[in-house]
C-alpha positions in Angstrom: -17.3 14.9 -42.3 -15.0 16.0 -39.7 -12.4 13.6 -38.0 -12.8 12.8 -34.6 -9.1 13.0 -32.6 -7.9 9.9 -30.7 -7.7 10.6 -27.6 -4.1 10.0 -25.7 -4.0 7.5 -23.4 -2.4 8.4 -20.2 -1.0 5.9 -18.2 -2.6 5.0 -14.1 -0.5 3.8 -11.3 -1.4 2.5 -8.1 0.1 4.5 -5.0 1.1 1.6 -2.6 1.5 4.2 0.3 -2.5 5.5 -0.1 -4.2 3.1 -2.7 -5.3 6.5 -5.1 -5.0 5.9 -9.0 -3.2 8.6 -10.4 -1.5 9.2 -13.8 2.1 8.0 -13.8 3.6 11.3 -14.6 2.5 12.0 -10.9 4.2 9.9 -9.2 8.0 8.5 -8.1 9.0 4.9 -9.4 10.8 2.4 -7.0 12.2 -0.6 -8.4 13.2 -4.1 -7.3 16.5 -4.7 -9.5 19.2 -7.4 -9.2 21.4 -4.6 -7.4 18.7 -4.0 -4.9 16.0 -1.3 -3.9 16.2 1.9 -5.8 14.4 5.0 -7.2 13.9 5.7 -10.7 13.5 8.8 -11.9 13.4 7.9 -15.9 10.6 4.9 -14.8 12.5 3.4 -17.4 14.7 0.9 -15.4 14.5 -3.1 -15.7 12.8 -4.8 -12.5 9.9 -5.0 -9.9 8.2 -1.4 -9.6 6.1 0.0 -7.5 5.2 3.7 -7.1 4.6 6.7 -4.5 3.0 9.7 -4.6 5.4 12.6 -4.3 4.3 13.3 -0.4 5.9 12.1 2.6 2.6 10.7 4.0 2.5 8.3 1.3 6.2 7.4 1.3 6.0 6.7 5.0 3.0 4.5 4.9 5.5 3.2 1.9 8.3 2.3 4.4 6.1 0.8 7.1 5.8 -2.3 4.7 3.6 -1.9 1.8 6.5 -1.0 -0.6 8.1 -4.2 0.4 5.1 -6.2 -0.2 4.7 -4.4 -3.6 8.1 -5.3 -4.7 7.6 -8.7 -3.3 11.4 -8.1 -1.6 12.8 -7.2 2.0 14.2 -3.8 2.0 17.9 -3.7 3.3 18.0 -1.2 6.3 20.9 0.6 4.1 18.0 0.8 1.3 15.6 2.3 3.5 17.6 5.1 4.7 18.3 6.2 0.8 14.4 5.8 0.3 14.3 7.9 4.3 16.7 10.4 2.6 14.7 10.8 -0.4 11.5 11.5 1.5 12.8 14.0 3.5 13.1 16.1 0.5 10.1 16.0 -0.3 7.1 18.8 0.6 4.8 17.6 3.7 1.4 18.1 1.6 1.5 18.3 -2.7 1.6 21.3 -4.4 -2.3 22.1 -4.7 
């Protein structure tokens, strides 16, 4: 008899920016903490999360309102621009 392998589960995430299920891996981590709005880059930190695709397009439908509504918080104007200055390093389309 041969042994049939588990397979691994992989965890999904919701983009809040453009609704797609994705595996987690694929996407950035913002959280809601008691110090405020921030990104996490381990997805390891304590708090509210919510994620975004690594694409501008997502992360400024993000900004417009939906990340605040996910993290069930108003972002500071000083929070936004780091979230701002994060996007803008990011590529205008994914790497395909």
């Amino acid at each position: 008899m041969a042994k049939k392998r588990k397979k691994k589960h992989i965890p999904q995430r919701t983009c809040v920016g453009c609704r797609t299920v994705e595996p987690k891996q694929a996407m950035t981590r913002i959280v809601r903490t008691q110090d405020g709005v921030q990104i996490d880059p381990s997805g390891k930190l304590a708090g509210r999360g919510a994620y975004l695709h690594n694409k501008r397009s997502c992360w400024q439908k993000g900004l417009q309102g939906a990340l605040g509504r996910a993290l069930k918080t108003n972002i500071s104007a000083e929070e936004k621009q780091k979230l701002r200055d994060y996007m803008e390093s990011l590529p205008e389309q994914p790497k395909a």
